[in-house]
C-alpha positions as CSV (number, residue, x, y, z in Angstrom):
1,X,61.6,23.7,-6.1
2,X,61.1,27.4,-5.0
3,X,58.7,28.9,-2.8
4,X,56.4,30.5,-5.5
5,X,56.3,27.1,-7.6
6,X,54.9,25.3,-4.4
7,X,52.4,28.3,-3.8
8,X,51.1,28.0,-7.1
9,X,51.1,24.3,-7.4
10,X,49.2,24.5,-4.0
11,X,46.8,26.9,-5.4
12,X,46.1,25.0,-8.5
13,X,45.7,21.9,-6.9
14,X,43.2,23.3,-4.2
15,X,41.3,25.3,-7.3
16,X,41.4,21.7,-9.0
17,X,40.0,20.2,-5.8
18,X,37.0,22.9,-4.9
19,X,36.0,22.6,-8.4
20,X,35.7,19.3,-9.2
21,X,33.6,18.5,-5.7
22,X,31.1,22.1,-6.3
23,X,30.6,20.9,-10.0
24,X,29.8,17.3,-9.0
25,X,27.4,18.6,-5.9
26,X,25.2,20.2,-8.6
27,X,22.0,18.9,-9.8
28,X,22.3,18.6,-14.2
29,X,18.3,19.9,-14.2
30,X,19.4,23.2,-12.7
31,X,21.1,26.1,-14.2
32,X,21.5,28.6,-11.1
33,X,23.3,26.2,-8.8
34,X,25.9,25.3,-11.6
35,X,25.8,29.3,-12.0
36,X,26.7,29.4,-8.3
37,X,29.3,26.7,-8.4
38,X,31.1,28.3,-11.5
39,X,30.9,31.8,-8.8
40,X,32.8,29.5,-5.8
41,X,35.3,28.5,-8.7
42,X,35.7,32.3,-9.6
43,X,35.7,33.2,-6.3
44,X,38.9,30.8,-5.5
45,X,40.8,32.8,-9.0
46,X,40.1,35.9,-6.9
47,X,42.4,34.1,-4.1
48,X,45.0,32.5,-6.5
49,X,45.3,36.3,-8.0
50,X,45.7,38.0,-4.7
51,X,48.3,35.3,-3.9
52,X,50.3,35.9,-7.1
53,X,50.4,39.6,-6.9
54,X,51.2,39.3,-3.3
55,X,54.6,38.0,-4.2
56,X,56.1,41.2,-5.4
57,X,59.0,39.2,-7.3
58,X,58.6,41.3,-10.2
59,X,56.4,44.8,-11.6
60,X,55.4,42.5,-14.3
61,X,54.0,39.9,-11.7
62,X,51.9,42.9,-9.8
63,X,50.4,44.1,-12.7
64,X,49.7,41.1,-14.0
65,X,48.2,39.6,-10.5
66,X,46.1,43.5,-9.6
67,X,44.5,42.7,-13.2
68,X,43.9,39.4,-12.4
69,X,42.0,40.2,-9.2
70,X,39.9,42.7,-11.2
71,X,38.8,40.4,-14.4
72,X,38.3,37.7,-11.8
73,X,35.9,39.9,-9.4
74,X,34.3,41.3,-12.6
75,X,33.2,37.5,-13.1
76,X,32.1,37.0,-9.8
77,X,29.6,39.8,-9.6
78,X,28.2,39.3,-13.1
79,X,27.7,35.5,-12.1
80,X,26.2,36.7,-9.0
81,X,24.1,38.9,-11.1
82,X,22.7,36.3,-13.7
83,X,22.0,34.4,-10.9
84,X,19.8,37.1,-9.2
85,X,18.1,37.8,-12.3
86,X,17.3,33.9,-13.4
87,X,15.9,33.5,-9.7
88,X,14.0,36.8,-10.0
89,X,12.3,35.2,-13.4
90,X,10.9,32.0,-11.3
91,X,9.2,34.4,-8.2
92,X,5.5,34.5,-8.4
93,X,4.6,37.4,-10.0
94,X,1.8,39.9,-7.7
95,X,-1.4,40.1,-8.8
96,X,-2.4,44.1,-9.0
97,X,-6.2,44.7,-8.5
C-alpha cells in the first residue's frame, strides 16, 4: 500500500469515527446541536481536503483538494450561520416602552 492510500484510509476512518460518536451525542428533539454536529463533521472535510491537496502528487490533485477546502469551509460557515440564526429565533425578545 502507498503512503497516500494509508493517509486517506486514515482520514476516512477517523471522519467515520468523529461522526458517528457527534451524531450519536446529539439529542433527536434538537435541531441546532445536530446543526453543530453536521459543522464538526464539515469541519474534519476541511482537514481531509487540506491533507489531499497537501500531497502535491499531481496539478489535478491541488486543484481538486484547494476546491475542496473552499466548498467545505463554505459549509462550515453557512452551518455556523443557520445555527446563529435558529438560536437568535429562541432569545427573549425586549420589550420597548
Amino acid at each position: 500500500m502507498t503512503e497516500a492510500l494509508i493517509a486517506a484510509l486514515f482520514v476516512f476512518v477517523l471522519a467515520s469515527f468523529i461522526g458517528f460518536e457527534v451524531i450519536n451525542k446529539v439529542p433527536p428533539t434538537l435541531h441546532t446541536p445536530l446543526m453543530s454536529g453536521s459543522n464538526a463533521i464539515s469541519g474534519i472535510a476541511v482537514l481531509g481536503a487540506i491533507v489531499a491537496s497537501g500531497a502535491r502528487e499531481t496539478n489535478l490533485s491541488v486543484i481538486l483538494g484547494l476546491i475542496a477546502v473552499v466548498l467545505a469551509t463554505v459549509n462550515v460557515v453557512a452551518g455556523f450561520l443557520v445555527t446563529d440564526r435558529m438560536l437568535q429565533m429562541f432569545k427573549k425578545k425586549e420589550i420597548k416602552a
